[in-house]
C-alpha positions, 0 to 999 in steps of 0.5 A, a space after each residue: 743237279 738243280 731242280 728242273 721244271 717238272 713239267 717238261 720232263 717227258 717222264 713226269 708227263 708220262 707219270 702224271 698221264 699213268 696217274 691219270 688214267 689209273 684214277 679214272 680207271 680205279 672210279 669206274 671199276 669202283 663205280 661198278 661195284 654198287 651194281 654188284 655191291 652184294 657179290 664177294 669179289 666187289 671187295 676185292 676190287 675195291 682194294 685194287 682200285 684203292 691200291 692202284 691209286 695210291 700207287 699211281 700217285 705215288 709216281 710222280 712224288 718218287 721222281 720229283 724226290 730224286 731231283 730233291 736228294 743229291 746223293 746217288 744211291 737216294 737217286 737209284 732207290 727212287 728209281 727202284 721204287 717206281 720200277 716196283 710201283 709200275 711192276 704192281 700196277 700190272 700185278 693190279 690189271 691182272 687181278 681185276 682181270 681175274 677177278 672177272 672184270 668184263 671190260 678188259 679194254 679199260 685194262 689193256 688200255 692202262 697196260 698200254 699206258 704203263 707201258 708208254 710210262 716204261 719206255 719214257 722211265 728206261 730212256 730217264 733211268 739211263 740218263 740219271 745213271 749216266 749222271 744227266 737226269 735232267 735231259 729225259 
């Protein structure tokens, strides 16, 4: 399997999108924290965001990585990896929602999205097992 143009890959796309809005809301909920710098559950928020970002962008290196590697089994924990990834990013939406976050439209947002990205990695998961990989 030669390595595809990234771009085009409606999963990449989709991992970039997630990346995107994951930064944009880990800065506003971080931004949010010097009003409430002297509350105990800035800190906390503090590290879901910084988890949340690091997460994100860990994403689109994954899938580029399972175009870099020709074994299989390399191919799957890729795979699992960014399945594990995602499951966190919700673990993360949770958090900041129980951690008292007031504008839930920004995490049911990025739900929506992480969402999205899910439906696009299910449909390129297939086709990588299938031994495609390159068609979503």
């Amino acid at each position: 399997m030669g390595n595809p143009n990234f771009n085009t890959l409606p999963v990449y796309q989709r991992s970039l999108a997630l990346r995107d809005l994951s930064n944009a809301v880990a800065g506003y909920f971080s931004h949010d924290l010097e009003v409430f710098h002297k509350e105990k559950s800035a800190s906390l928020r503090r590290v879901i965001a910084d988890a949340l970002i690091t997460d994100a962008s860990l994403i689109p290196s994954a899938i580029e990585n399972v175009y870099q590697t020709s074994s299989s089994s390399g191919k799957l924990k890729n795979a699992t990896f960014i399945h594990i990834i995602t499951r966190n990013i919700l673990s993360y939406c949770n958090g900041l929602e129980k951690d008292g976050v007031k504008e839930k439209e920004y995490i049911n947002l990025l739900r929506r999205e992480i969402r999205t990205f899910r439906k696009s990695f299910k449909q390129w998961r297939k086709a990588l097992i299938a031994g495609g990989g390159d068609s979503q």
